[in-house]
Phi, psi and omega in degrees: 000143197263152179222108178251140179298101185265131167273118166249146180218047189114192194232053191145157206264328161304314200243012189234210148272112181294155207265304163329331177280313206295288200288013191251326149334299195284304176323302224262320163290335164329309157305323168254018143121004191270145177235145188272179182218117198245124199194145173225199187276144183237112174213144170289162181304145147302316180215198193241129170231153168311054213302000161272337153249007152086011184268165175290124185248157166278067192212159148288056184243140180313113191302319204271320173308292184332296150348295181306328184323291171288358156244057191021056133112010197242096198213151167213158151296158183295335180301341202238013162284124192236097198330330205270352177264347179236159161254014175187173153251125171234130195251120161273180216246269176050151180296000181277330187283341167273002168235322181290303197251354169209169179245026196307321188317310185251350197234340186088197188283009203250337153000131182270155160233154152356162066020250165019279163285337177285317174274345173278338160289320179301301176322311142319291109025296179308298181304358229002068184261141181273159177217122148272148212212109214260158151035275168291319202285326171340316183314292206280346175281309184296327198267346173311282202284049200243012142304352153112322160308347153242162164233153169206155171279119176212158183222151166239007186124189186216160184280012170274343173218153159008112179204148179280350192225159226263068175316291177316258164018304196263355171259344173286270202326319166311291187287342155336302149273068171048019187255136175280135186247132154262153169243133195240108192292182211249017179230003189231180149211141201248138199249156160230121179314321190266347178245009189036052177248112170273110178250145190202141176293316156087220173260036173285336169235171204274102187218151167282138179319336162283336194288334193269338183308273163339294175307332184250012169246335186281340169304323182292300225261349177245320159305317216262334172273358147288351195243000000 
């Protein structure tokens, strides 16, 4: 049984992880025969948010605690995630991964990242191990490999359709760092042969839970024909 790795970085889609992409994740490796293994950062949240008014809570919380939710309590740190034990990665998408594991959210591609996450995707990457890369996380991908040793293909959506977010805006920062960004409809996915990193848009564009549903099996379901 193949065991891929899910980055979890919090619980909702403003301060978190988005939780449809998160459980859509688990499905879609369930299906193909895999079992996932779920681990974030044990950091605190940058903030807290109302996901029904979209305000700032006066509150603290743990990303990795936060985390569990969506893998009912079955979670390890990242420290203790080890590359030579799994066979892959998939980072699902939410504001947590530009704010939690970067700060791209405030700072753009010039953001500090994680530690952490900056060596493990590279160590992925190193292993030619594959990693999928949901709605955001592409950001966070582009910003791990951003030293020049790897270039790579990646998509956040594409400006030909509908989208709540600044898609041009966020593939000039991809290529800022040295990366290629493509454009990709919520029906597509963008593959790069050589670091086997799969990206897919997700709800970077205005899409239904089946359209995102579909976009993250296609994803998976091309990781898993890489295993």
């Amino acid at each position: 049984m193949k065991k891929i790795a899910v980055l979890l970085h919090g619980n909702g889609v403003y301060d978190g992880t988005e939780i449809h992409e998160s459980v859509l994740t688990l499905l879609a490796i369930a299906e193909n025969g895999g079992e996932a293994i779920c681990f974030a950062p044990n950091t605190n949240q940058h903030h807290v948010i109302n996901h029904i008014t979209g305000e700032e809570m006066n509150e603290t919380r743990n990303v990795l605690v936060e985390s569990a939710r969506i893998a009912r309590g079955n979670i390890i740190d990242i420290k203790d995630l080890k590359v030579e034990d799994v066979d892959g990665l998939v980072m699902p998408g939410g504001f947590g991964t530009a704010k939690n594991l970067t700060k791209w959210a405030f700072d753009g591609p010039s953001g500090e990242i994680n530690r952490d996450v900056k060596r493990m995707i590279n160590e992925f990457v190193s292993s030619k191990k594959p990693i999928v890369g949901l709605c955001m996380s592409p950001t966070t991908i582009a910003k791990a490999l951003d030293d020049g040793e790897f270039s790579v293909k990646l998509t956040v959506g594409t400006t030909t359709e509908k989208s709540l977010y600044e898609i041009d805006a966020i593939s000039e920062g991809i290529k800022s760092l040295g990366h290629t960004a493509e454009m990709k409809s919520v029906k597509e996915i963008s593959f790069d042969m050589d670091s086997k990193i799969i990206t897919a848009p997700c709800y970077m564009m205005e899409a239904n839970i089946l359209d995102v549903r579909n976009n993250i099996k296609q994803s998976v379901d091309k990781m898993f024909s890489l295993l």
